[in-house]
C-alpha positions in Angstrom: -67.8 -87.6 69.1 -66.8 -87.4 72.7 -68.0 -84.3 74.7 -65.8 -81.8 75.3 -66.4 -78.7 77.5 -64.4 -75.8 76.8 -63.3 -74.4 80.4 -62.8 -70.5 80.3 -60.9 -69.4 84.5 -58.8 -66.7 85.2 -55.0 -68.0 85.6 -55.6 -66.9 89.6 -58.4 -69.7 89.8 -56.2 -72.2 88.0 -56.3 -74.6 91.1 -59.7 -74.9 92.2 -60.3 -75.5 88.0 -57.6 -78.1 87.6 -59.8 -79.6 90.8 -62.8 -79.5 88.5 -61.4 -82.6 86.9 -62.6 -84.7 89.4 -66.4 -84.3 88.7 -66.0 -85.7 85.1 -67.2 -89.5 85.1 -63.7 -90.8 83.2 -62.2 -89.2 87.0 -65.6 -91.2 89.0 -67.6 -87.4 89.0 -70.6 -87.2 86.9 -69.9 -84.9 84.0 -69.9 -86.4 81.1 -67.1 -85.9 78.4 -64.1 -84.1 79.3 -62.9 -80.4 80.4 -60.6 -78.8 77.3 -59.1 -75.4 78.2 -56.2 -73.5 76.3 -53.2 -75.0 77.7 -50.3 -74.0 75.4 -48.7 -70.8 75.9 -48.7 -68.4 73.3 -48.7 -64.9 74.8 -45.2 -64.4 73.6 -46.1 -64.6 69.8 -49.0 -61.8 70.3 -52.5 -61.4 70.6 -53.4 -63.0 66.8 -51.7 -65.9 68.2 -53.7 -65.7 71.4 -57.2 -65.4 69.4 -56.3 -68.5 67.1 -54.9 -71.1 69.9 -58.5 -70.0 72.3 -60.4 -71.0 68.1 -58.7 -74.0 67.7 -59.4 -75.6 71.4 -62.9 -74.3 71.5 -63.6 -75.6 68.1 -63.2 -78.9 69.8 -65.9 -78.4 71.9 -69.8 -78.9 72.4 -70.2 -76.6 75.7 -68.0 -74.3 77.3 -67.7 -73.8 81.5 -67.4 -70.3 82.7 -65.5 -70.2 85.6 -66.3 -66.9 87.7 -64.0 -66.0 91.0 -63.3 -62.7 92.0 -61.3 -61.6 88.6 -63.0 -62.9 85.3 -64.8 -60.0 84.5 -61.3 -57.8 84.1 -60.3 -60.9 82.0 -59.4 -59.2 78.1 -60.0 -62.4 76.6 -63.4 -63.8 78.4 -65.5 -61.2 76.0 -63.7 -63.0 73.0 -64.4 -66.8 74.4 -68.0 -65.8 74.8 -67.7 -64.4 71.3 -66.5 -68.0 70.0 -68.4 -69.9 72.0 -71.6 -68.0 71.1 -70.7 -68.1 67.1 -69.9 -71.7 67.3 -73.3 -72.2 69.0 -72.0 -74.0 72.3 -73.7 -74.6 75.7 -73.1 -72.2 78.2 -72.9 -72.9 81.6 -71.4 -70.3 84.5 -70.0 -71.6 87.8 -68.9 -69.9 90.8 -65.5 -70.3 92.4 -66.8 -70.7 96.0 -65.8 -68.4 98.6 -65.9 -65.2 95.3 -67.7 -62.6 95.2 -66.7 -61.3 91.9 -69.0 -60.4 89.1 -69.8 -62.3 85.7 -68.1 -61.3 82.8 -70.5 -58.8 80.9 -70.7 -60.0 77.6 -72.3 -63.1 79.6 -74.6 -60.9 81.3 -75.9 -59.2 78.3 -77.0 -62.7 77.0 -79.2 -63.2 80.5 -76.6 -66.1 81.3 -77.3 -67.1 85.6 -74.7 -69.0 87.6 -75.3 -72.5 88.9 -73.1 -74.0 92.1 -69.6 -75.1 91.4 -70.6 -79.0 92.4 -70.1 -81.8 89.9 -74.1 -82.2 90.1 -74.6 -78.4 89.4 -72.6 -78.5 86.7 -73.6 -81.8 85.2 -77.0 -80.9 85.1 -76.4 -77.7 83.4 -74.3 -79.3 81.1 -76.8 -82.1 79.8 -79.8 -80.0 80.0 -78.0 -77.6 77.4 -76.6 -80.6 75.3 -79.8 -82.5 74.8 -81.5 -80.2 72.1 -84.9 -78.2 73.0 -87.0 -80.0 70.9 -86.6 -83.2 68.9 -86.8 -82.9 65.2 -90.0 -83.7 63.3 -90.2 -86.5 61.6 -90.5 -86.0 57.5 -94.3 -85.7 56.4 -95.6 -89.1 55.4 -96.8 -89.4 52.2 -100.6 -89.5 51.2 -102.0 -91.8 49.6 -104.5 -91.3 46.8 -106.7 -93.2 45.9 
């Protein structure tokens, strides 16, 4: 399966994110995968509309990228991409738009989440020390002999 990294901006920080493209290896950066974020509109058919297009792009994904600038934390819909991302048991990793001052979204707070650089190495190596797991799994208990 292909990495994919859900990417979760406010609309106001759409620029610097589209930028973010550059740091994935398929663009010469050094992120491995790709960056997925929600990009058919929806808002018109209501918020269950909303909640099922921001499921159906995150369920594509193995990590998501929280973009923080100076307006994320007033975002409605950043407590409900933590929820999905959290429940679908995702990487998380928090950048910084440079130059912002604004703080992290709370429901990433509350799980003790800290904010790397927003630099393609930053990022990358947040992104692959999340992705590799924390432990390899045992092997299965050999079998005694008796004799």
């Amino acid at each position: 399966m292909t990495k994919k990294t859900f990417i979760s901006y406010a609309f106001d920080d759409k620029e610097i994110v589209h930028s973010g493209r550059s740091f994935t290896q398929a663009q010469g950066g050094q992120v491995q995968g790709q960056f997925v974020r929600v990009e058919k509109f929806v808002a018109d058919k209501g918020e269950k509309a909303i909640d099922a297009e921001i499921k159906r792009v995150i369920d594509q994904c193995d990590a998501a990228l929280f973009v923080v600038g100076n307006n994320n934390h007033n975002s409605p819909w950043i407590k409900r991409e933590v929820e999905l991302a959290t429940s679908k048991g995702l990487k998380i990793v928090i950048a910084r738009v440079p130059g912002t001052t604004g703080a992290i979204p709370e429901a990433l707070v509350r799980q003790g989440r800290t904010e790397v650089s927003f630099t393609p190495k930053a990022i990358s190596a947040q992104l692959e020390a999340h992705r590799r797991p924390s432990a390899q799994s045992p092997l299965p208990p050999s079998k005694k002999s008796r004799g």
